[in-house]
N, C-alpha and C positions, 0 to 999 in steps of 0.2 A: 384471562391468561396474561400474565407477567412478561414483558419485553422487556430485552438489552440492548440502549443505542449504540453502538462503536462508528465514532465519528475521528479519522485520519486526514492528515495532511501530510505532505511529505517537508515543506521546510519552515520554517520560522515567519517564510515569506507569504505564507497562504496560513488562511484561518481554518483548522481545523471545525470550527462552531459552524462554518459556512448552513450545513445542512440541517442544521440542528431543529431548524422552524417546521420546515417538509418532513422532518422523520416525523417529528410528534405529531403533525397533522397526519400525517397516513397512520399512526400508532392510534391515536384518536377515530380515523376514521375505520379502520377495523374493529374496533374494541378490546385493544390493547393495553393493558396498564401498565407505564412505565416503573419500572424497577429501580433500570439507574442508568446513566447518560458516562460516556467513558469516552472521552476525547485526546489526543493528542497531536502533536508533529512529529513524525519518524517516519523513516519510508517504509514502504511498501513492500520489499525486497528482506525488511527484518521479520523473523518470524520470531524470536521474544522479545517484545514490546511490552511494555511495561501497564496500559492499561488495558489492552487487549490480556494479557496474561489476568490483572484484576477481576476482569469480568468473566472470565472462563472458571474462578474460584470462585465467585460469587452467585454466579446463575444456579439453578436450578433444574433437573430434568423436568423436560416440556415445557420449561420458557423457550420466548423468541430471543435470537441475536436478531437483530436488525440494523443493515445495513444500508447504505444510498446506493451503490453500487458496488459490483466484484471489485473494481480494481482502487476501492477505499479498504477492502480486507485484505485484496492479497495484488502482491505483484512478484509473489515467490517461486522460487525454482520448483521443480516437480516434483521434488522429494519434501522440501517442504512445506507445501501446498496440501500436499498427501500428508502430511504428516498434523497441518493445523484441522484438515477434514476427519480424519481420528478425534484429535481432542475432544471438538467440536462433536462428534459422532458419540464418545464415549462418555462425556457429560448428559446425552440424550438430549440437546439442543435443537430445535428448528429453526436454521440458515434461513432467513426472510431479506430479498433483497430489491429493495424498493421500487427499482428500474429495471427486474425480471421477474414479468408477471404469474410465470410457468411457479412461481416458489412462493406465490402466496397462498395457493391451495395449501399450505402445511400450516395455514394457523388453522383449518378445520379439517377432520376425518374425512374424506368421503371413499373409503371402498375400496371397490377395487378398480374406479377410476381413477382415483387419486392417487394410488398404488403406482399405477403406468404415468401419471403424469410427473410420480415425483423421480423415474428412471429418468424421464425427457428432461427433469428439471434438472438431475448430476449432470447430466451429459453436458446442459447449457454449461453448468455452472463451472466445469471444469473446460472447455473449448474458450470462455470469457475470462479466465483465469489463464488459460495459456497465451490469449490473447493482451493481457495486462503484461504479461512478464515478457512477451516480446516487443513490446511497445516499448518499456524500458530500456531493454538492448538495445533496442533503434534510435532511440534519443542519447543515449552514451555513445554509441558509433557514430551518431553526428557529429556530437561536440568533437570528438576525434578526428574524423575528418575532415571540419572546418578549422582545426587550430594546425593539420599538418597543407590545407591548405594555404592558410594565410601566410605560414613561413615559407611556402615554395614560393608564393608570389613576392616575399620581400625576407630575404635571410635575416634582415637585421630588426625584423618584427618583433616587440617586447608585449605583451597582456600590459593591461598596464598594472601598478603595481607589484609585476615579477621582479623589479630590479631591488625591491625590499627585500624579498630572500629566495632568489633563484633557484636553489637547494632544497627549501622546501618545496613551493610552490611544483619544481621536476618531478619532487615525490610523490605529491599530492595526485597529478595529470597521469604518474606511471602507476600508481593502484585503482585507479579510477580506470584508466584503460584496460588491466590486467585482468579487476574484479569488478566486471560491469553493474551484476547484481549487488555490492557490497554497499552496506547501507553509509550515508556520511559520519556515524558515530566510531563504524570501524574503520571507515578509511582515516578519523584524526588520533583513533589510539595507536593505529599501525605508523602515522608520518610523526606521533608525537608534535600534535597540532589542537588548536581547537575545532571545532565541529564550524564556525562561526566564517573560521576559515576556509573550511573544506569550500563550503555555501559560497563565498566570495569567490573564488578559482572558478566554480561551476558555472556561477554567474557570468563571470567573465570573458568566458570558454562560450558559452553561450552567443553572447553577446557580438565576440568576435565572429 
């Protein structure tokens, strides 16, 4: 049976390749043949992605997508979460995700146990995918309320390198607060910025 690894990172700062050793070992250890390896850096929160998109044209009904984890495919809202489980569903795909064991019964038949195990299996996989996209949230409302924190504590508090373009960097913190889920390639088309940028502000939101 022919596998597809989709290997994600969300920034420039993390290696997307990270998993790449353990997928093919578990791909190897089921008796998987890889097809093709599809990596990138984008978050999570984007639902077209540009090799995730590749490989959903490339697969084949009853190949595997294989995954490391839910929230390396998805950390997207519920519409479109729902909407990449279609794709996914409508290319005739089996979602294999390495670190939920309930969803390796779908690289083989069995009945109509497997049948009931693979309802248990949506259920995870959707409750671990709601769980991904509020974890997001919650790490954006952080950054949020440690940078409205630090300025209570000292009004004259600067990030540092805000004082290069105040203006932006405002804009950048106010679409980022606005649109929590917005991935950093839309939040630098919208501030008219680069993406490199965005990353740096986050960083530094972070940090503070």
């Amino acid at each position: 049976m022919n596998s597809h690894l989709y290997l994600r990172a969300s920034t420039k700062d993390q290696d997307a390749n990270r998993a790449k050793a353990s997928l093919e070992a578990f791909a190897a250890e089921k008796g998987l043949v890889i097809a093709g390896i599809y990596s990138e850096n984008i978050s999570g929160t984007k639902l077209e992605r540009p090799e995730l998109m590749r490989l959903l044209g490339a697969a084949n009904a009853g190949d595997v997508l294989l995954c490391e984890s839910v929230d390396r495919l998805s950390r997207l809202s519920q519409a479109d979460w729902e909407a990449l489980k279609g794709a996914i569903k409508a290319k005739g795909l089996r979602l294999v995700i390495a670190d939920l064991p309930t969803s390796h019964m779908l690289i083989e038949e069995k009945g109509i146990t497997g049948q009931i195990m693979q309802v248990i299996n949506n259920m995870l996989l959707d409750l671990m995918a709601t769980m991904a996209r509020l974890d997001q949230e919650k790490r954006v409302e952080r950054i949020k309320q440690g940078l409205e924190n630090k300025k209570a504590a000292d009004p004259e508090w600067k990030p540092a390198g805000k004082s290069k373009d105040t203006a932006m960097w405002d804009k950048v913190v106010a679409l980022m607060a606005k649109h929590p889920t917005m991935s950093a390639d839309q939040v630098a088309k919208l501030a008219d910025c680069g993406v490199a940028t965005v990353y740096r502000i986050k960083r530094e939101l972070k940090a503070a």
